[in-house]
C-alpha positions, 0 to 999 in steps of 0.5 A: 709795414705789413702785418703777417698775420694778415695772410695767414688769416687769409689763408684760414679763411679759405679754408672754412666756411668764415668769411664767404657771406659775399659771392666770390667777385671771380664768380661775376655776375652768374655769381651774384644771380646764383646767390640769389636762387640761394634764397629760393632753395632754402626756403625749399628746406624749410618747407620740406620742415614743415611738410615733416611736420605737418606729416607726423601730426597728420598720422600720429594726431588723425591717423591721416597720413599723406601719399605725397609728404615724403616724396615731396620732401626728398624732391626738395631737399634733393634739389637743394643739395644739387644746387648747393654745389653751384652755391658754393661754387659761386660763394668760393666757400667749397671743402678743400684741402689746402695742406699744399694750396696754403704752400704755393706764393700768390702768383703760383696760387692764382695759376692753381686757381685757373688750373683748378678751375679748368679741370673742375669745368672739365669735370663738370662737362663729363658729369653733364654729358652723363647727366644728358643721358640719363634725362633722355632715359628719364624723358623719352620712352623708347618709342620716342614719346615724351613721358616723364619717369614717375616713383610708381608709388600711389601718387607717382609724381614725376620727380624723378625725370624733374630731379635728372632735369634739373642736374643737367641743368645744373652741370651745365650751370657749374661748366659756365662757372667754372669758366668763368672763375678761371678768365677772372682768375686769369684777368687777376681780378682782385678778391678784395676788390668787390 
């Protein structure tokens, strides 16, 4: 017999951050290599921390502060931001409403899915076609030499043409993931199986 609470549990789970320790198994491979990288950025937090940190000491304790300390923290935390979308992707752990989704049957629910994600990949390849552009602008000065955009402060990093690279990437990233989810979606492939 079958217990009925089990897939409201289920359901509820979906919908919160509970239970998405594990890559989604729909997320394959890239899933799993996503996951991963996890790692990398969050490290990338926190030492953005502990450059914060270092930086209030510097110039409250010596009256010393950096010219590289807050553009250093905000290129890592950006990154880790836009990671955290193709995190979460793979994880399956993003925000959603699910007034309608908790509704649906499972086989209905396994056609929102591919939908879902199809639309989701879709979107994701507009964002990346926009993001292209913005690389190009970031990259390459109009007459056609490569340089890349700089903040224009005192230490003038390139940050701002790496972050624009690396959302392009990222686009690009999710566009594959998303494609990958909706074939294992539409294989059936069993979110309790791995």
């Amino acid at each position: 017999m079958s217990d009925p609470t089990r897939t409201t549990d289920a359901i509820d789970l979906a919908a919160t951050s509970e239970g998405v320790a594990r890559t989604a198994p729909e997320a394959g491979a890239m899933g799993r290599v996503v996951d991963r990288f996890g790692y990398l950025f969050a490290a990338g937090i926190v030492v953005a921390a502990a450059i914060l940190l270092l930086e209030v000491f510097l110039r409250y304790f010596f009256n010393a502060p950096t010219i590289w300390a807050h553009e250093t923290t905000v290129f890592l935390s950006g990154i880790a931001f836009v990671f955290g979308g193709l995190y979460c992707t793979a994880k399956n752990s993003h925000i959603r409403v699910v007034l309608l989704y908790d509704l649906l049957s499972p086989p209905v629910r396994r056609v929102a899915d591919i939908v879902i994600s199809i639309v989701s990949a879709i979107a994701s390849g507009f964002f990346a076609y926009a993001a292209w552009h913005m690389v190009t602008r970031a990259v390459v000065t109009p007459a056609g030499t490569i340089r890349l955009e700089t903040t224009g402060s005192a230490w003038s990093p390139p940050t701002p043409a790496l972050v624009k690279i690396f959302v392009f990437v990222v686009m690009v990233l999710l566009v594959i993931q998303f494609l990958i989810l909706a074939v294992n979606y539409a294989r059936g492939t069993d979110r309790s199986a791995k």
